[in-house]
C-alpha positions as CSV (number, residue, x, y, z in Angstrom):
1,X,36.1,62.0,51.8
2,X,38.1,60.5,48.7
3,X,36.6,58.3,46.6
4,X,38.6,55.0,45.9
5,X,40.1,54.9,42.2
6,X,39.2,51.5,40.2
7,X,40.8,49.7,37.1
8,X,39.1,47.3,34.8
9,X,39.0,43.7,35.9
10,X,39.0,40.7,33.9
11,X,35.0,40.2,32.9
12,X,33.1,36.5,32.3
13,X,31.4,33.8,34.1
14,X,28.5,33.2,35.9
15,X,27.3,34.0,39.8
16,X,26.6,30.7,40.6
17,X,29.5,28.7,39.1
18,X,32.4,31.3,40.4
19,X,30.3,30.9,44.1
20,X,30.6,27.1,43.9
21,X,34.4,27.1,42.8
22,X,35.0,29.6,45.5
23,X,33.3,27.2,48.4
24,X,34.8,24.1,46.7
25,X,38.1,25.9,47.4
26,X,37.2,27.1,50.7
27,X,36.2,23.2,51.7
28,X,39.4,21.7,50.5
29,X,41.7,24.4,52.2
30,X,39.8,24.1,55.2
31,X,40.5,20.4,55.1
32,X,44.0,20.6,54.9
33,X,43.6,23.2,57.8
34,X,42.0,20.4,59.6
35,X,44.0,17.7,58.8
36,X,45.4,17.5,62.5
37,X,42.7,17.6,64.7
38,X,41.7,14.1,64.3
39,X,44.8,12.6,65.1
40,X,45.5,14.5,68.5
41,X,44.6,11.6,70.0
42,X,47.1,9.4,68.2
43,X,49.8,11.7,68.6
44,X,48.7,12.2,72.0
45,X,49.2,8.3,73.2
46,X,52.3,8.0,70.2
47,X,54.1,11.0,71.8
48,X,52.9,10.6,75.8
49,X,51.7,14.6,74.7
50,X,49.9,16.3,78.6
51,X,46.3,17.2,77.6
52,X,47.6,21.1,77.2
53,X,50.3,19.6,74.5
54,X,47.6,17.8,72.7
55,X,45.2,21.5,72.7
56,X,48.3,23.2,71.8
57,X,48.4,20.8,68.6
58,X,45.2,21.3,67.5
59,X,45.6,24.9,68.2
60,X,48.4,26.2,66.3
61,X,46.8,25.8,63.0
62,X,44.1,27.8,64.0
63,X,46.0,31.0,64.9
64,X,48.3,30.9,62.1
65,X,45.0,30.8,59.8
66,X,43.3,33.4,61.7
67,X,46.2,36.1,61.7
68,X,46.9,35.1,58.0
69,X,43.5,36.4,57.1
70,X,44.3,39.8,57.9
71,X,46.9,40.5,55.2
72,X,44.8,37.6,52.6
73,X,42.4,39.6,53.1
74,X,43.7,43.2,52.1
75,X,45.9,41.3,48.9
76,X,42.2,39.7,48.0
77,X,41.2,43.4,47.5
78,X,43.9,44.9,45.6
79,X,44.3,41.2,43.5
80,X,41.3,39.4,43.4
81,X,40.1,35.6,43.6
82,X,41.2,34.5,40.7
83,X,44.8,35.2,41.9
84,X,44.3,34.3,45.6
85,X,42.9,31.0,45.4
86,X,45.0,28.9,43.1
87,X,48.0,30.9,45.4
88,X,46.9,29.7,48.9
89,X,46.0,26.7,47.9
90,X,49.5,25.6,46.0
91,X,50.9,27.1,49.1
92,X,49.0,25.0,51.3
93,X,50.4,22.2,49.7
94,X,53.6,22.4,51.4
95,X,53.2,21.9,55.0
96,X,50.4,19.2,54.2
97,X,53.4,17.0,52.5
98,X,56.1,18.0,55.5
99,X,53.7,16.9,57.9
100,X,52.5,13.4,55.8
101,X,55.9,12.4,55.1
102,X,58.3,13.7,58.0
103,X,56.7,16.2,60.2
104,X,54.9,14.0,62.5
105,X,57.4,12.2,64.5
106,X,57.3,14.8,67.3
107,X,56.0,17.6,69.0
108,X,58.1,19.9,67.8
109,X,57.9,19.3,64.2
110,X,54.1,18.8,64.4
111,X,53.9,22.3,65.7
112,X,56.2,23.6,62.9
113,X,53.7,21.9,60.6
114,X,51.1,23.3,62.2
115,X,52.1,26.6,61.9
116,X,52.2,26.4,58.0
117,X,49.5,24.6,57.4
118,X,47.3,27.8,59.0
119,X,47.6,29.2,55.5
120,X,45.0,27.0,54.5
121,X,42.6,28.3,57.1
122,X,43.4,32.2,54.9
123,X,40.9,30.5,52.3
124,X,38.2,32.1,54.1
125,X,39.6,36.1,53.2
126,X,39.9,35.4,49.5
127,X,36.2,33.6,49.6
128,X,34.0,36.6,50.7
129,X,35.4,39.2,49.0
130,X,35.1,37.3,45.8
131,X,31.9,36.2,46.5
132,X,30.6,39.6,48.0
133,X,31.1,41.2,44.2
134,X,29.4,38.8,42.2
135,X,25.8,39.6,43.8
136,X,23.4,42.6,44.5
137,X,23.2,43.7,48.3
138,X,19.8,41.6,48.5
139,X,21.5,38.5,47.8
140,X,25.1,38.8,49.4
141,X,23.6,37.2,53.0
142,X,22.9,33.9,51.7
143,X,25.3,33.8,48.7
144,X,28.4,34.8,51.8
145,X,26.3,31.8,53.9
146,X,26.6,29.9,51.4
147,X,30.2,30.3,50.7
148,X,30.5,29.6,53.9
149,X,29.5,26.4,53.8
150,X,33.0,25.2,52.7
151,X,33.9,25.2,56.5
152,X,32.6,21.9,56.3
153,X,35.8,20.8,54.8
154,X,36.8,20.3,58.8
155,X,34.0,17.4,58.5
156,X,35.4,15.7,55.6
157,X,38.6,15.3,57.6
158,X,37.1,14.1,60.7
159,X,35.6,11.7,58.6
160,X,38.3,10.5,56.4
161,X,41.7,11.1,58.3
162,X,41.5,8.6,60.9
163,X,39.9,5.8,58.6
164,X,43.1,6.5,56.4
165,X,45.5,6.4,58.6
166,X,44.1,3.2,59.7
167,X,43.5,1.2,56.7
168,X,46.6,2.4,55.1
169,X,49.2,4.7,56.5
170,X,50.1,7.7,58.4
171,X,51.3,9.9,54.7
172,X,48.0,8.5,53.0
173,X,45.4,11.6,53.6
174,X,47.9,14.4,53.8
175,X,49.3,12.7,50.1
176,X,45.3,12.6,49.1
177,X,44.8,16.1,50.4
178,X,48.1,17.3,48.7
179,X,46.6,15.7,45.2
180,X,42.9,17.8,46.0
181,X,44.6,21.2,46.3
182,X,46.8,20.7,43.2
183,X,43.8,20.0,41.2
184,X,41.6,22.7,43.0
185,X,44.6,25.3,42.6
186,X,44.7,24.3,38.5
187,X,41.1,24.4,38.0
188,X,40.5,27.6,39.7
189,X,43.2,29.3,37.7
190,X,41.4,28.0,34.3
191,X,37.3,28.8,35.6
192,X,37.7,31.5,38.0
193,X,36.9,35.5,37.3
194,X,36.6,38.4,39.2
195,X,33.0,39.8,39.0
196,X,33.5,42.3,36.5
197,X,32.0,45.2,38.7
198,X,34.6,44.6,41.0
199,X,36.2,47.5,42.8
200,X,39.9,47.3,43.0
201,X,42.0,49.6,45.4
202,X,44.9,51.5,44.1
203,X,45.9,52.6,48.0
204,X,48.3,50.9,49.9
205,X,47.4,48.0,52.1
206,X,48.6,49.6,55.2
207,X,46.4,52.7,54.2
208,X,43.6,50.5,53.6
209,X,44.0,48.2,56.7
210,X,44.4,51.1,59.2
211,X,40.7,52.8,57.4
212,X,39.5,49.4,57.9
213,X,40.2,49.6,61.5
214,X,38.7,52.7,62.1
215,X,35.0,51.4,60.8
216,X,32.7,50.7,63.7
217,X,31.5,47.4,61.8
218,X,35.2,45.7,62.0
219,X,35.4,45.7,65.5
220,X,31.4,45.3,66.1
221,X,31.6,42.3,63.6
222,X,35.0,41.2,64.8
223,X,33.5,40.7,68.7
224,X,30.1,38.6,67.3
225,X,31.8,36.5,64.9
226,X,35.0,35.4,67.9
227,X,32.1,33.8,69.8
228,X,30.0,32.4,66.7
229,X,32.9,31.5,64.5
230,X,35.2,30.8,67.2
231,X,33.0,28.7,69.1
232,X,32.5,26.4,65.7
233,X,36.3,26.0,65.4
234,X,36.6,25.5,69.1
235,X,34.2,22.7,69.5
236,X,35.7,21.4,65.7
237,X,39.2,20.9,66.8
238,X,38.4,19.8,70.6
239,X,35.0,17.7,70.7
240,X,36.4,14.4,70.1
241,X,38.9,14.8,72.9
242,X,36.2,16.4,75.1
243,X,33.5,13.3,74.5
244,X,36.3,10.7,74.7
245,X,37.7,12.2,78.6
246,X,33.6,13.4,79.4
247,X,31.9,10.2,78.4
248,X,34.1,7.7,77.9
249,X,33.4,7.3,74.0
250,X,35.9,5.3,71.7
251,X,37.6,7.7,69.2
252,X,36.0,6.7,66.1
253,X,32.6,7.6,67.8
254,X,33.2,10.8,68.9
255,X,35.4,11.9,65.7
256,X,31.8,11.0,64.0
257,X,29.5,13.0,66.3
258,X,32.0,16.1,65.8
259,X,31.5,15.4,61.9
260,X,27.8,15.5,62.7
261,X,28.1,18.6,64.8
262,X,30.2,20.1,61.9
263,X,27.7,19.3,59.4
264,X,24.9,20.5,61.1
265,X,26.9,24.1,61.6
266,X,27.7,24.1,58.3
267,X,24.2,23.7,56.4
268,X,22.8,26.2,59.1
269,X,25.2,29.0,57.9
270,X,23.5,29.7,55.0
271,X,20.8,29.7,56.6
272,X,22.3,32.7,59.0
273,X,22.2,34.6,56.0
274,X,19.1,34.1,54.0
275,X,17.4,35.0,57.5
276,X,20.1,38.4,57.8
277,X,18.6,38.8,54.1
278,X,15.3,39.2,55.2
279,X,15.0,40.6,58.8
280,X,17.6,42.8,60.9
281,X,21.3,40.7,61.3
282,X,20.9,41.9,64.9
283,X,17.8,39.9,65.4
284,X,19.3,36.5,64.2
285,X,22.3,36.9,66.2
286,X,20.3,38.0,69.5
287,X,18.4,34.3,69.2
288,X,21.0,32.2,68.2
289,X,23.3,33.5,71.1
290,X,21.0,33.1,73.3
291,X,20.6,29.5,72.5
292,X,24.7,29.3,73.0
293,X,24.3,30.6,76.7
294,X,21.3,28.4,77.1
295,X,23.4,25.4,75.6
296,X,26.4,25.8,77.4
297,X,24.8,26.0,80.9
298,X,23.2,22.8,80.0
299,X,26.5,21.2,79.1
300,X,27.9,22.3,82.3
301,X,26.1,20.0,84.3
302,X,27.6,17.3,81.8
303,X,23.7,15.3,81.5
304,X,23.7,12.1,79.7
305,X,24.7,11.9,76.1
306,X,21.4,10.8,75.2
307,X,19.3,12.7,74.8
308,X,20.0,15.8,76.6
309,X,23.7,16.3,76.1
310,X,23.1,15.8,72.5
311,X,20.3,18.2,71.8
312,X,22.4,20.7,74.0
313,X,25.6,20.4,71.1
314,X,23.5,20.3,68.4
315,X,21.2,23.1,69.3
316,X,24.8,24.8,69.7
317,X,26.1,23.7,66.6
318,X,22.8,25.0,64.7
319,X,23.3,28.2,66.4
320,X,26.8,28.7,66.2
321,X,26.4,28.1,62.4
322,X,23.5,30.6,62.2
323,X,24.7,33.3,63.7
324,X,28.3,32.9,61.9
325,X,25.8,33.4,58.6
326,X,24.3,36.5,59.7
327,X,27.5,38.0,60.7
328,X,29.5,38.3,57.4
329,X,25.2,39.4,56.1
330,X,26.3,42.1,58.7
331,X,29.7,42.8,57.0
332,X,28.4,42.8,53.6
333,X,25.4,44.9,54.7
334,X,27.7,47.2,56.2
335,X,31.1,47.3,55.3
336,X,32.4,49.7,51.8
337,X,32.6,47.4,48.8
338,X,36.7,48.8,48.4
339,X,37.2,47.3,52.3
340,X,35.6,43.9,52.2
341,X,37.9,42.1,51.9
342,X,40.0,44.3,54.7
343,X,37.0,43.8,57.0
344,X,37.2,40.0,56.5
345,X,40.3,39.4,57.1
346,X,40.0,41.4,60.9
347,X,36.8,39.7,61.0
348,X,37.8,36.4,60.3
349,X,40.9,36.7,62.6
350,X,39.3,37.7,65.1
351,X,36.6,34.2,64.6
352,X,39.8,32.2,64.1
353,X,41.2,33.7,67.3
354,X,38.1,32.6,69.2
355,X,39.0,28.8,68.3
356,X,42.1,29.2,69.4
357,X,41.4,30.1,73.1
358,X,38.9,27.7,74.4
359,X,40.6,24.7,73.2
360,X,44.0,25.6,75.5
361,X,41.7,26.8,78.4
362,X,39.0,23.7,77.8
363,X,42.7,22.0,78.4
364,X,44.3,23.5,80.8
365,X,41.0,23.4,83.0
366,X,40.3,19.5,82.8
367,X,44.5,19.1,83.3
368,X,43.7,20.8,87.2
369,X,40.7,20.1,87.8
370,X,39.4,16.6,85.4
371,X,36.1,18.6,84.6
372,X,34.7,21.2,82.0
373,X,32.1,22.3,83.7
374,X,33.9,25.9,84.1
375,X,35.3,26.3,81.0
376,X,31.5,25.6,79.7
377,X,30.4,28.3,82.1
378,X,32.9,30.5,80.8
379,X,31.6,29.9,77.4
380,X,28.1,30.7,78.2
381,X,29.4,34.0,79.9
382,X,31.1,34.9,76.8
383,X,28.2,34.4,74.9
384,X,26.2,36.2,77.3
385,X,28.6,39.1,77.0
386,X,28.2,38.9,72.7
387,X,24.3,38.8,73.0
388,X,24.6,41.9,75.2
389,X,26.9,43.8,72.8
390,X,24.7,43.3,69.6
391,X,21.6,44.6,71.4
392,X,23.3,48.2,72.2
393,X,25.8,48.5,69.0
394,X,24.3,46.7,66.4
395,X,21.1,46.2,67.1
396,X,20.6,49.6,68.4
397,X,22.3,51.4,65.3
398,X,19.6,49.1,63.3
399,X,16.9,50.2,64.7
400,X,18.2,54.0,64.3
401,X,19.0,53.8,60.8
402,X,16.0,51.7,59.5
């Protein structure tokens, strides 16, 4: 087996200020990347959009983020953070302003919009890699969770967008979010270095990407983190429309209970890692899928709001953030230091790719039939189906190896 050539890499800074930067980044991309899920509704009654058009909407975004990790991903390898951040992010800024100031007038140019403004959601390949070299094996769990944290950029647009849009106009956040990753983008070109142990690939990226798909942990991760991942994003983009047809809540209130769902996801992923840290990955994701089936069965029955519908989402949103934690503790646990970045990018397509199904389906299904109850069932089968899979790959090769 050939060993993979490095270069020098441009030394300096410190751990904890380059994993801030990098989850500062992550949290305004990912805001950007969310800047149209709060507005489905809006566009929805502005446009007369079906309920599929308006999950399509929210949707798009998410695919074009998910598949754009996969090549992010490989060019984070072979050119670092330092380079990859400031770049997504500028780049980022271009559909944000199409869609503030022209783009939002129909379907068909939201959608175009859409589609671009899935680079932001690439943020996420550039992050762990980055982060993944600046700490020791012990320490990547929690520093990844951490990192990971920056998801909750999807919060700070469900909890500004609206309120904006409101008060002043339709451009005003996309302008404001335009302004955050130009100052973002200049500041992380300034501050940011690659951790000077970093192992840089001289292959090509096709080379790279099809080892990468030939490591058991891409497509073992890849599975665990489409249901963990996936079902964050799914429930991120889609909640406020599901509480406002379920339960009949005004849109303000139920864009603030996804922020609370989001938030809660989001503090629980680092703790997804600190726990992969310390005991087996395989462990942490066997209980916190099993709290997704257990959830999403509940939720089928659609029980009141208060209290049981709402310990039922959060004890899923707790989970869902958990086990996306101690997935990528997986992935740095597992994956060769040369193919990180590789292995998040299919790993991360693959999560983005789980939030890109169940908001269609979720759709689709309360279109025919004016009730979730199956598509909440099919959730909990598909979480069923990821619990079994870690106990006999991941969990088995564990406890063989240990």
């Amino acid at each position: 087996m050939s060993t993979t050539p490095t270069r020098p890499v441009r030394a300096g800074g410190r751990p904890g200020v380059m994993l801030a930067l990098a989850t500062i980044g992550f949290a305004v991309n990912f805001w950007a990347w969310a800047l149209l899920s709060p507005l489905a509704t809006k566009f929805t009654a502005a446009l007369h959009l079906s309920s599929f058009q308006q999950s399509l909407l929210v949707a798009v975004p998410v695919v074009v983020g998910s598949l754009g990790r996969i090549p992010i991903g490989a060019l984070t390898d072979r050119f670092g953070g330092r380079v990859m951040f400031p770049l997504v992010s500028l780049a980022t800024i271009v559909p944000v302003l199409y869609l503030g100031l022209s783009g939002h007038t129909s379907l068909p140019a939201i959608l175009v919009g859409g589609f671009f403004l899935g680079i932001g959601g690439t943020a996420f390949a550039v992050g762990v890699p980055f982060v993944n070299a600046w700490f020791p094996a012990e320490r990547r769990g929690f520093a990844v969770g951490v990192f990971g944290m920056g998801m909750g950029g999807t919060a700070i647009s469900a909890l500004t967008t609206v309120k904006l849009v409101d008060a002043h106009s339709m451009q005003t956040p996309f302008l404001i979010t335009a302004a955050v990753l130009a100052v973002y983008a200049v500041v992380a070109w300034v501050v940011l270095r690659d951790a000077p142990n970093r192992v840089v690939p001289s292959t090509p990226a096709a080379e790279r990407l099809g080892a990468t798909l030939k490591l058991p942990i891409t497509w073992q991760a890849a599975a665990l983190y489409a249901v963990a991942f996936g079902g964050y994003v799914a429930f991120s983009v889609y909640l406020p429309a599901y509480l406002k047809n379920a339960y009949g809540l005004a849109h303000a209130d139920a864009a603030n209970r996804m922020a609370g769902f989001v938030l809660l996801a989001v503090l629980m992923r680092p703790v997804g890692g600190w726990l992969a840290d310390r005991i087996a990955p395989s462990r942490v994701l066997a209980a916190t899928l099993g709290l997704v089936v257990a959830g999403a069965v509940v939720q089928a029955f659609t029980p009141g709001l208060a209290p049981i519908g709402t310990v039922a989402f959060l004890g899923m949103a707790a989970a869902l953030g958990t086990a996306s934690g101690a997935t990528f503790a997986l992935v740095a646990q597992k994956a060769p230091a040369s193919q990180v970045g590789s292995v998040t990018g299919v790993v991360g397509a693959a999560g983005g790719l789980g939030g890109f199904v169940p908001p269609l389906v979720m759709g689709s299904i309360y279109g025919s039939y004016h009730s979730y109850a199956l598509g909440l069932s099919l959730l909990a089968m598909v979480a069923l189906g990821a619990l079994v899979l870690n106990l006999l790959t991941v969990g088995r090769r564990r406890a063989v190896t240990a």
